[in-house]
Every structure is written in structure tokens, then in C-alpha cells.
SEDOVO-572561 format. One line per 5 residues: their letters; for each residue z negated, y, x negated of N, C-alpha, C. Coordinates in pm, whole numbers, padded with zeros to 5 digits. Layout:
a = Z/Y/X/Z/Y/X/Z/Y/X | ... .
END
This chain:
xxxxx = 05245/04839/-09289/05265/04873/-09148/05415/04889/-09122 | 05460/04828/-08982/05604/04856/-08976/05632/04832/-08812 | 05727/04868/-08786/05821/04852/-08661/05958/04842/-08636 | 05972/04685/-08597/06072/04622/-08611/06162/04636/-08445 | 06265/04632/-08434/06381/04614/-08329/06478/04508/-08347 .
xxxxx = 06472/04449/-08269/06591/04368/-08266/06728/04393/-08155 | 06818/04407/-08154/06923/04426/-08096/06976/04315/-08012 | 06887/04217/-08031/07029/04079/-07983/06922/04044/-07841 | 06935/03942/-07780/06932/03878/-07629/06810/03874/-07621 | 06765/03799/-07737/06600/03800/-07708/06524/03900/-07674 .
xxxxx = 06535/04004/-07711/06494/04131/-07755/06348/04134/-07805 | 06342/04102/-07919/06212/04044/-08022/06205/04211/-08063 | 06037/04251/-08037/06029/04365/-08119/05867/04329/-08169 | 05850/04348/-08315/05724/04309/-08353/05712/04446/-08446 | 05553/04498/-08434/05532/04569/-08520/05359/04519/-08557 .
xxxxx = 05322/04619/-08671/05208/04605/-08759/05152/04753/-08772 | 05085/04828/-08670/05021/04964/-08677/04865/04933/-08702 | 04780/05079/-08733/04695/05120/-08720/04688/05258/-08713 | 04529/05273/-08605/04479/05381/-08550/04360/05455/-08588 | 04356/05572/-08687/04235/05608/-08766/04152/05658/-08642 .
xxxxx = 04175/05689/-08571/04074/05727/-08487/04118/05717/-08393 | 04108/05638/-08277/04173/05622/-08152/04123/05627/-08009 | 04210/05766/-07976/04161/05780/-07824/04285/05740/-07740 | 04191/05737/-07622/04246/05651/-07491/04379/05722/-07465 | 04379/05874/-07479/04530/05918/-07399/04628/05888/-07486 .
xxxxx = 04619/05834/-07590/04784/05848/-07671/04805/05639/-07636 | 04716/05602/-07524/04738/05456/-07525/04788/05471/-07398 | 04958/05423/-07387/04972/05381/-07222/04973/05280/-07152 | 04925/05350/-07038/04924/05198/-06942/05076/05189/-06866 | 05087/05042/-06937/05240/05033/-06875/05269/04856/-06803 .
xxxxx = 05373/04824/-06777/05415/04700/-06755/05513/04684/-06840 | 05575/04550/-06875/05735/04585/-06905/05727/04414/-06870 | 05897/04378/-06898/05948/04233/-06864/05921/04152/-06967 | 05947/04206/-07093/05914/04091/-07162/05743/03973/-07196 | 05708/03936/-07258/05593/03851/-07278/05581/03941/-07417 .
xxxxx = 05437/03917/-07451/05381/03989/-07532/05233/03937/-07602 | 05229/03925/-07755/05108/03870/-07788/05064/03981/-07897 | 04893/04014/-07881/04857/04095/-07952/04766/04059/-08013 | 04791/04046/-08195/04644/04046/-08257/04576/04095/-08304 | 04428/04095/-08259/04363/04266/-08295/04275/04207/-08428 .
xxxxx = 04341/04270/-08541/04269/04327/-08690/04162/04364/-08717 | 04152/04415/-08592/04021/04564/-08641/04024/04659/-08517 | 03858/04706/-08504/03850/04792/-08411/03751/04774/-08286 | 03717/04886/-08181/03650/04808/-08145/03696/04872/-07954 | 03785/04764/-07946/03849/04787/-07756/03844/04714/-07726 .
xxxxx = 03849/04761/-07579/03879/04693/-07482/04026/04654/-07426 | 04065/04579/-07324/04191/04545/-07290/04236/04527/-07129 | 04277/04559/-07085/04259/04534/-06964/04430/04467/-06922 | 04421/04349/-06830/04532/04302/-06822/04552/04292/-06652 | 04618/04382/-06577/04629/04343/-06451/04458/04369/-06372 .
xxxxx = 04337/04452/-06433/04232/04466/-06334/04111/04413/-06424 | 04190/04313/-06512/04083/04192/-06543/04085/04261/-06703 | 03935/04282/-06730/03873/04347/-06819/03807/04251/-06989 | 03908/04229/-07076/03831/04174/-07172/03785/04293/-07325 | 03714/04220/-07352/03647/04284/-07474/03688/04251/-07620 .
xxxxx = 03725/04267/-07665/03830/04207/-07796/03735/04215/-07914 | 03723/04102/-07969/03654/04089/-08130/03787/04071/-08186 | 03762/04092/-08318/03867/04053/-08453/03970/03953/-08438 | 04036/03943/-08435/04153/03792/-08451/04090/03716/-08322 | 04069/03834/-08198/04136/03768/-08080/04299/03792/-08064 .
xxxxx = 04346/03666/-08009/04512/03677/-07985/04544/03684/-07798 | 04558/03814/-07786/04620/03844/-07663/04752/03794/-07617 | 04767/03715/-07476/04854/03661/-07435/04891/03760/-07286 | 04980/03802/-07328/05018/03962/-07202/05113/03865/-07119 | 05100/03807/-07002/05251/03774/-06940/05323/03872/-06898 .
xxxxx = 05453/03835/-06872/05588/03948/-06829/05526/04013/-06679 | 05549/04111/-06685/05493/04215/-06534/05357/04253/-06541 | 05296/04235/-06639/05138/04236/-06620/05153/04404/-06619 | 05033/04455/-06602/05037/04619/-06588/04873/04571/-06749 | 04910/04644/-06816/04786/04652/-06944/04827/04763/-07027 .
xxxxx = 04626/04779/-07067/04639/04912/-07149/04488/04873/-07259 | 04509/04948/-07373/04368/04949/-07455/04252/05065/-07424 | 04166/04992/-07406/04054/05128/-07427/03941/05105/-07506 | 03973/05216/-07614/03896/05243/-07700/03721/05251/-07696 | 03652/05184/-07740/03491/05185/-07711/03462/05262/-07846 .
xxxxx = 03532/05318/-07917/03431/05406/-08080/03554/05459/-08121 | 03536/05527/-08218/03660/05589/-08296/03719/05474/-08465 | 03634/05354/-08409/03612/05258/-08577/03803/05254/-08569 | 03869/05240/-08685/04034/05187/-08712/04045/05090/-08601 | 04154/05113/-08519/04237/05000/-08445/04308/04980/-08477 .
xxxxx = 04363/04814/-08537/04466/04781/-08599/04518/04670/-08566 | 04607/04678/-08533/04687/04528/-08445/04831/04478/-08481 | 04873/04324/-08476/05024/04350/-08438/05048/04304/-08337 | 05126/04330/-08323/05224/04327/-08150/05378/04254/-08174 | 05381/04155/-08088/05534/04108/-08075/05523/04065/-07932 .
xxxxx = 05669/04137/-07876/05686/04146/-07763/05855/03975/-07802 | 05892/03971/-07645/05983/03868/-07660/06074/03860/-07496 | 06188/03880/-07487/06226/03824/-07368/06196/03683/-07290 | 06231/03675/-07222/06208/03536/-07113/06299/03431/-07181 | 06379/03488/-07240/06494/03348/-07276/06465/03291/-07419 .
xxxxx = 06304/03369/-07452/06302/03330/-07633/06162/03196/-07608 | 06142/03197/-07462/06009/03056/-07497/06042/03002/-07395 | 06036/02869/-07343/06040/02775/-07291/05923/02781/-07204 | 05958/02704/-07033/05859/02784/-06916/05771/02701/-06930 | 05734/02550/-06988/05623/02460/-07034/05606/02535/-07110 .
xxxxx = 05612/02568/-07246/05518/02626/-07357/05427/02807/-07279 | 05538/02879/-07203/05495/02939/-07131/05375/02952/-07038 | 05400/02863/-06929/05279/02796/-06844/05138/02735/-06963 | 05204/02712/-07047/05068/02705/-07099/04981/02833/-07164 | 05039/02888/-07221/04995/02975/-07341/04965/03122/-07220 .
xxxxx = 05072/03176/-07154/05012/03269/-07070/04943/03260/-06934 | 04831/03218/-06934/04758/03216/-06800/04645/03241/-06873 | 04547/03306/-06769/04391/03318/-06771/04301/03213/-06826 | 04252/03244/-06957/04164/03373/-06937/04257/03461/-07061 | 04354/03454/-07079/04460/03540/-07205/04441/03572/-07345 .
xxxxx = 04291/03514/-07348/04279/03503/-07476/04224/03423/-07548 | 04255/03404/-07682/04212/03314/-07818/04146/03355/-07916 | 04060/03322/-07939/03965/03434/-08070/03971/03299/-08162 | 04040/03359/-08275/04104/03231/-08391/04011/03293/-08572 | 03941/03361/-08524/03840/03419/-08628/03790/03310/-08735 .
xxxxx = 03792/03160/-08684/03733/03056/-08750/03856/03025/-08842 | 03990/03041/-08793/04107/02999/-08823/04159/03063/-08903 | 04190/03069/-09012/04315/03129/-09109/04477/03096/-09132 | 04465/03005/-09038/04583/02960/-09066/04680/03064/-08941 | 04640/03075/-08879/04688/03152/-08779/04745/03288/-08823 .
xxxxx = 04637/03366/-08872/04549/03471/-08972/04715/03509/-09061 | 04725/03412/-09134/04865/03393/-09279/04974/03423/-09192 | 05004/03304/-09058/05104/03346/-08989/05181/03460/-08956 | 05074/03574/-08910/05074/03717/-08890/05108/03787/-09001 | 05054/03741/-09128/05016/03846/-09211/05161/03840/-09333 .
xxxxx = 05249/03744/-09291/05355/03681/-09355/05493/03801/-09271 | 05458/03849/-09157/05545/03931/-09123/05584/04100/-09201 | 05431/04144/-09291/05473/04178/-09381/05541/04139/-09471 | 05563/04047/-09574/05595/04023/-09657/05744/04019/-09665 | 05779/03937/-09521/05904/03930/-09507/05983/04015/-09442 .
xxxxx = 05904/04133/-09375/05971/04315/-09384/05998/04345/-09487 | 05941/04343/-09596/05899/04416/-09719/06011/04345/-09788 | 06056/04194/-09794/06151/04169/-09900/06273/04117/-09863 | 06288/04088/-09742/06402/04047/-09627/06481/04151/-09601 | 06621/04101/-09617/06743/04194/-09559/06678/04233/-09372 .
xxxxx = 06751/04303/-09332/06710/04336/-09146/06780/04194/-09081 | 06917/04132/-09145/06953/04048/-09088/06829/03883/-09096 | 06779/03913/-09259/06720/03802/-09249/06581/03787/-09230 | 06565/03908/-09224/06401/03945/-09205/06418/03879/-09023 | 06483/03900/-08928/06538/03859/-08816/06544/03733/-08805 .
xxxxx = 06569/03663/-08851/06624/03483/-08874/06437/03436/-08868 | 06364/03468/-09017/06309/03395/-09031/06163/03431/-08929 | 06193/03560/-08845/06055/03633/-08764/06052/03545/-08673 | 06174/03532/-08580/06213/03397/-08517/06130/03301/-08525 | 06122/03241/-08639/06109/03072/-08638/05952/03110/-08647 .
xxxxx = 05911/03200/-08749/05802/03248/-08786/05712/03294/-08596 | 05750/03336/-08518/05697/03405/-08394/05724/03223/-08300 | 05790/03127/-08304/05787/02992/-08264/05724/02921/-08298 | 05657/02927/-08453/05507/02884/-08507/05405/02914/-08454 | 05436/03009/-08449/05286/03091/-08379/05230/03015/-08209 .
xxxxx = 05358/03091/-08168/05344/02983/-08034/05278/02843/-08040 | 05350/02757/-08095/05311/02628/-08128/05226/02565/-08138 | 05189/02664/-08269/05061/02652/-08328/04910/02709/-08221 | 04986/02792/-08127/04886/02820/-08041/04857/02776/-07921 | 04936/02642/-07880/04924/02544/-07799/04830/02459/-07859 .
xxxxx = 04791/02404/-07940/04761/02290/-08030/04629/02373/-08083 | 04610/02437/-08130/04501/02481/-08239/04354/02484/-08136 | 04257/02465/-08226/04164/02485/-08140/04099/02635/-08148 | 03985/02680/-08097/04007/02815/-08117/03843/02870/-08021 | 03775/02969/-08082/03605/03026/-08027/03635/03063/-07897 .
xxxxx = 03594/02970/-07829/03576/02977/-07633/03464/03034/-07610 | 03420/03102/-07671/03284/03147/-07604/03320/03364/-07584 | 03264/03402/-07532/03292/03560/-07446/03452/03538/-07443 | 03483/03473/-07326/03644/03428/-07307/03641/03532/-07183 | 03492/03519/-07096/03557/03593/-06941/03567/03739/-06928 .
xxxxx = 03663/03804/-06881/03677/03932/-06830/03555/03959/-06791 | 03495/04127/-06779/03419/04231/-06669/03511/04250/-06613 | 03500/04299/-06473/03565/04373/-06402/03482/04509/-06370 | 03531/04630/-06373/03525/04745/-06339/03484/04767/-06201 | 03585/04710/-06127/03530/04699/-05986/03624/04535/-05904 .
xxxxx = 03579/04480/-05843/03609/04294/-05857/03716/04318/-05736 | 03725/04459/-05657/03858/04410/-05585/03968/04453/-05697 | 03977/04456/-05764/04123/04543/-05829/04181/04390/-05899 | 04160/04269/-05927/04220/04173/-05970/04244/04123/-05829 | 04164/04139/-05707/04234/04041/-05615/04327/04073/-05572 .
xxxxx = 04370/04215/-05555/04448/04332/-05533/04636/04314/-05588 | 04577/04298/-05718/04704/04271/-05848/04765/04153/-05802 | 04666/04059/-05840/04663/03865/-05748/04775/03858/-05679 | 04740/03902/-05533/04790/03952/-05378/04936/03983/-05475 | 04922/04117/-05506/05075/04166/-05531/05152/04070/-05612 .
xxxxx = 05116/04029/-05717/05191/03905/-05803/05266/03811/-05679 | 05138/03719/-05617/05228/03612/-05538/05303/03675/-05413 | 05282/03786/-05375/05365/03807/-05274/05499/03928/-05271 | 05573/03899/-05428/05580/03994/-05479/05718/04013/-05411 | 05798/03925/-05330/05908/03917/-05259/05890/03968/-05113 .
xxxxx = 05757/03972/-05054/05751/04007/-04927/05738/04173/-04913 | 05696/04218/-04811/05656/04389/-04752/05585/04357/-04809 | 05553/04458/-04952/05428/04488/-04970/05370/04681/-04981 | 05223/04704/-04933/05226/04864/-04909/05098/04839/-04899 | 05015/04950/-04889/04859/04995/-04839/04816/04907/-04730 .
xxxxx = 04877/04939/-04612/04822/04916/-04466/04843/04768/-04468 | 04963/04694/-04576/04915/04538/-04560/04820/04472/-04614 | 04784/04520/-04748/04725/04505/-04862/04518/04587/-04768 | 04553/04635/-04694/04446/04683/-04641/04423/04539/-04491 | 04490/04491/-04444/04512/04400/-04316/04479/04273/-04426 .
xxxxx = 04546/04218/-04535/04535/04099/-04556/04399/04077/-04639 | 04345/04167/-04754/04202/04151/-04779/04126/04247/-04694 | 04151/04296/-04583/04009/04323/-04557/03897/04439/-04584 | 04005/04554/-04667/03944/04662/-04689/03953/04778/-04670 | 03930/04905/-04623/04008/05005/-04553/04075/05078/-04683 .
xxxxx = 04212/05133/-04643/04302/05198/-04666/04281/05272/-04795 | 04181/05372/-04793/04129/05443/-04880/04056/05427/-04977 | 03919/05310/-04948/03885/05268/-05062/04003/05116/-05148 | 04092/05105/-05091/04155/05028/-05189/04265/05181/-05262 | 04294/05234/-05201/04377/05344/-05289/04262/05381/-05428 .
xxxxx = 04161/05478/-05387/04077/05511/-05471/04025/05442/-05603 | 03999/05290/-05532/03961/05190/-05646/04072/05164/-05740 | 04183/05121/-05716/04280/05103/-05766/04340/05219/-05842 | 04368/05349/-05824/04398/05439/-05893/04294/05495/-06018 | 04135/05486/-05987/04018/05493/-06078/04033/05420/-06241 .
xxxxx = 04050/05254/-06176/04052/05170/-06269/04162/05146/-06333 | 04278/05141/-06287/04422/05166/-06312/04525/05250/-06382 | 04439/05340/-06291/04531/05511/-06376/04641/05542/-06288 | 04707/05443/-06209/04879/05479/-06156/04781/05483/-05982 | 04925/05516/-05888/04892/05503/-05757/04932/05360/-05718 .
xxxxx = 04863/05246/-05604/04893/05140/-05586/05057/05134/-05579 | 05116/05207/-05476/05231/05214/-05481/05354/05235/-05532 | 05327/05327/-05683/05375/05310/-05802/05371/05200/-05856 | 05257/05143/-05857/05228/04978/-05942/05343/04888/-05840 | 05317/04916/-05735/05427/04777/-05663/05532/04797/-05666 .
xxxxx = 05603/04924/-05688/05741/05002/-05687/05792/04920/-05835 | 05711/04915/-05921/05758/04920/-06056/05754/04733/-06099 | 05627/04676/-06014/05674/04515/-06039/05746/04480/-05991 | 05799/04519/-05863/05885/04458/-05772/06065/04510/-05880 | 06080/04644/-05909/06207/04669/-05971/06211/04596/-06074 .
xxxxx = 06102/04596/-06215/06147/04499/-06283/06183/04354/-06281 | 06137/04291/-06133/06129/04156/-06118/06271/04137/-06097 | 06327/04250/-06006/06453/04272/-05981/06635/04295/-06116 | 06542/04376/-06212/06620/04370/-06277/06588/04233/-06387 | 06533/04183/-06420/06515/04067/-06462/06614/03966/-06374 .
xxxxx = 06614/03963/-06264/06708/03891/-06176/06855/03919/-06206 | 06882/04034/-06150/07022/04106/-06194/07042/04089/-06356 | 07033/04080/-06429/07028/04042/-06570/07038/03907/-06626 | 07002/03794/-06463/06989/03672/-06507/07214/03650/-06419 | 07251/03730/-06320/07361/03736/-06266/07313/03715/-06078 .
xxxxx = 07172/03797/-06082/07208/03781/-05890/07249/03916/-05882 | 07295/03903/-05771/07384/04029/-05729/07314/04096/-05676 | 07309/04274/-05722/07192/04328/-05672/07170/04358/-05519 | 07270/04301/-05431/07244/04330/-05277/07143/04210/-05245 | 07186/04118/-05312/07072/03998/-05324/06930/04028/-05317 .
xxxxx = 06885/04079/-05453/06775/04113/-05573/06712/04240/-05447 | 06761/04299/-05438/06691/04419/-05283/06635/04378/-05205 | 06721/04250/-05118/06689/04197/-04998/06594/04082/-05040 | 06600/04026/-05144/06459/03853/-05231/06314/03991/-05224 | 06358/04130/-05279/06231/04192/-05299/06147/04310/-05203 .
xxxxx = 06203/04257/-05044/06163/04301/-04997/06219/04471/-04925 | 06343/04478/-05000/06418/04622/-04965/06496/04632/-04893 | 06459/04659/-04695/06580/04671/-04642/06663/04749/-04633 | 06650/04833/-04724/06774/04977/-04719/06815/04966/-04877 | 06953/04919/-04893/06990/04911/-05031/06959/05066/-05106 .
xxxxx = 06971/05198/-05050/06976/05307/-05077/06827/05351/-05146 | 06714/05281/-05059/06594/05299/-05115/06585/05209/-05241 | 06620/05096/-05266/06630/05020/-05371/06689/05051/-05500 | 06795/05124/-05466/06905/05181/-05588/06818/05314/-05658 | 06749/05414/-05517/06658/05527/-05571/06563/05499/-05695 .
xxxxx = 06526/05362/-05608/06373/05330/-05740/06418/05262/-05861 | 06557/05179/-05850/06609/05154/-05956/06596/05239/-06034 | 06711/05337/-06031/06735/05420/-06131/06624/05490/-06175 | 06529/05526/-06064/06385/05561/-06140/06331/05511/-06223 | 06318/05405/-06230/06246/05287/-06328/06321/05258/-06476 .
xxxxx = 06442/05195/-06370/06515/05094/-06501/06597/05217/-06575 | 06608/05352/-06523/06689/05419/-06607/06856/05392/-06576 | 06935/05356/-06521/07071/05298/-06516/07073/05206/-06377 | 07170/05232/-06318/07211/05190/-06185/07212/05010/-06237 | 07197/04957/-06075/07289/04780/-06105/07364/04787/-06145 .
xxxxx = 07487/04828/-06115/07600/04778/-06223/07598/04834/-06312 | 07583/04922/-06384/07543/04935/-06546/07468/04823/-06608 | 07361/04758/-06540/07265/04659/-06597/07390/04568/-06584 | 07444/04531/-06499/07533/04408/-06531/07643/04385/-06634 | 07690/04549/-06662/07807/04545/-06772/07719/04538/-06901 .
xxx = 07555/04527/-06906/07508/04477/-07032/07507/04339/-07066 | 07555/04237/-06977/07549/04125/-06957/07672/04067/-07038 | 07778/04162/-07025/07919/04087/-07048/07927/04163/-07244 .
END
């Protein structure tokens, strides 16, 4: 078992845990920017990605895209054991991308071993690799994987999500593509069609956060992902919908931790 950091652009962090007995509160529900693939070992959860509810057998391989809001929930106390490698935007290519992260997010490669070795090789090369070169070869090793997970074939069968309750993906949906415009309750209540309250309620039930936290927090990271790529954050405010730079800078620093220009002097 281990947990790895990387320091450089990509920002590659892969680890190899397990959970002797695992309950739901020490699991958070979060978003973050980078892309993220998870393969579950052992155990017996659930996953929820953005609303949309899957059920995870053994050496399914989770495909998290960047902004998704996801969390695990535990169905028994059996060992949960997974690894996880997360990756910036600048470490995969937006064809290999477009393919590998879209719905239904997952691959159950249980038939497959070859996949299986891939993973299981990130020990080995913790265990006997300098940090510099253990780094080099996780790389090429986490670009296999990919690859190999374009191409491979793989058990299509219990591929589709439950949903908990079926507005909370159209909900997420909505917010994804309109993630540059006003978005709030009373629109999100006008454009599907549902009153005010039961979309708050539903959404906070199944979710855990308040809707408006969830949009506060895709919309800033989309933002600092921008500012990070070199738009200027009076820009990145006004693309996401913020006509008062002052309200924009508030939720910044709420979120991202560090004003715009701090994020930009990480650039240079």
C-alpha cells in the first residue's frame, strides 16, 4: 500500500489503500480538476458520479471526468481496496479523453489480467524505484493503461447506473452544459420544470452538499483551470457567469484557497 505525489505539471498522484471496515463518513464527497481512474480490488460499494449511481464488482475500472462531484458508499463492512490515479488535463490527449471518459464510466476487466499486472506493477516499482524514477516509469506505466483501455475489450453487462432519485442527473446534466451561463435555483427550477424546493431537497438528500455549493464550486474550478491555462481572471468571472468581480474573487478564495494572481505566479 502506498501514496504517491508528484510535484511537476501533470500533477500525477496515484495511490494503493485499503479499508478494514469502511464507513461512509470518513469517504468524501468532493469534485476536483483533475481526471481520475479507480480500480476497485475488493469490497463491496457503491459509486456515485455526478447523481448517476453504479454498483462496483471487482476489477471494475472507474473513469471519474474532471469536475464530476463523486463519492463511495459502502454496502457491508467486507475490505475496500482500490487504487486511485488522479492526472491533470495536460497528461492525456482530448481524443483519448473523449473516449475513455464518458458514460456509462465504467469497465469491469475481471476476465482480463492483463490490465490486472498493469496496476499491480505500481507496487513493485514504489517498492524498488528511486522517487525520481519510480515517477518516469508511473508515467509511461499510467499511458498504458489508458491505451490499453481504449482497445481492450471488457464485461458490458450491469454497465447502467440506479438512480436514487432520476431528477438529480438531469439536474448535474443542466449544470455541466450550461456551466458559463446564470446558473441558481429559480433557473434550474424555470428550465426543468420543477418547483424550487423539491429540487433543493432532492439534490441535497442524494448529494450531501447544497445545489448552490455544487454550482459555486464547478463553476470556480472551471475557472481556475482557465486562469492556469493564462485567461485573465476578469475574463474567467465574466465566461462564468460573475457580474461582480468582488463576488467572484470571494468564492475564489473560498474554494481554490489563494487569490487569481497567486494562481498565476504558479504558472511562471
Amino acid at each position: 500500500m502506498f501514496i504517491y505525489y508528484s510535484d511537476k505539471k501533470d500533477c500525477v498522484h496515484i495511490s494503493h489503500c485499503s479499508a478494514d471496515c469502511p464507513q461512509q463518513e470518513k469517504f468524501e464527497r468532493h469534485l476536483h480538476e483533475s481526471y481520475e481512474l479507480l480500480l476497485l480490488i475488493s469490497g463491496d460499494v457503491d459509486y456515485n458520479i455526478d447523481g448517476q449511481n453504479y454498483s462496483l464488482r471487482p476489477f471494475d475500472l472507474v473513469f471519474i471526468p474532471s469536475l464530476s462531484y463523486h463519492f463511495v458508499k459502502p454496502r457491508s463492512n467486507n475490505v475496500y481496496e482500490n487504487y486511485v490515479i488522479n492526472f491533470s488535463h495536460n497528461f492525456i490527449d482530448e481524443a483519448r479523453c473523449n473516449k475513455l471518459f464518458v458514460p456509462p464510466f465504467i469497465k469491469n476487466f475481471s476476465q482480463d489480467s492483463k490490465l490486472r499486472r498493469m496496476f499491480f506493477k505500481f507496487d513493485y516499482y514504489y517498492e524498488t524505484y528511486s522517487p525520481a524514477d519510480f515517477e518516469e516509469v508511473s508515467n509511461w506505466l499510467i499511458n498504458e493503461i489508458l491505451l490499453f483501455s481504449c482497445y481492450a475489450s471488457f464485461d458490458k453487462e450491469n454497465l447502467h447506473p440506479s438512480t436514487e432519485n432520476s431528477i438529480i442527473p438531469l439536474i448535474t446534466s443542466y449544470i455541466s452544459d450550461n456551466l458559463e451561463s446564470d446558473l441558481n435555483v429559480d433557473v434550474l427550477s424555470r428550465e426543468l420544470c420543477f418547483s424550487k424546493s423539491y429540487i433543493k431537497n432532492c439534490f441535497s438528500n442524494v448529494m450531501g452538499v447544497g445545489i448552490q455549493h455544487y454550482i459555486n464550486q464547478k463553476k470556480i474550478h472551471a475557472a481556475h483551470i482557465d486562469i492556469l491555462n493564462g485567461t485573465d481572471a476578469n475574463r474567467a468571472a465574466e465566461k462564468y457567469g460573475y457580474r461582480d468581480y468582488s463576488s467572484f474573487y470571494r468564492q475564489y478564495m473560498k474554494i481554490i484557497g489563494i487569490s487569481p494572481s497567486e494562481t498565476k505566479k504558479q504558472m511562471l
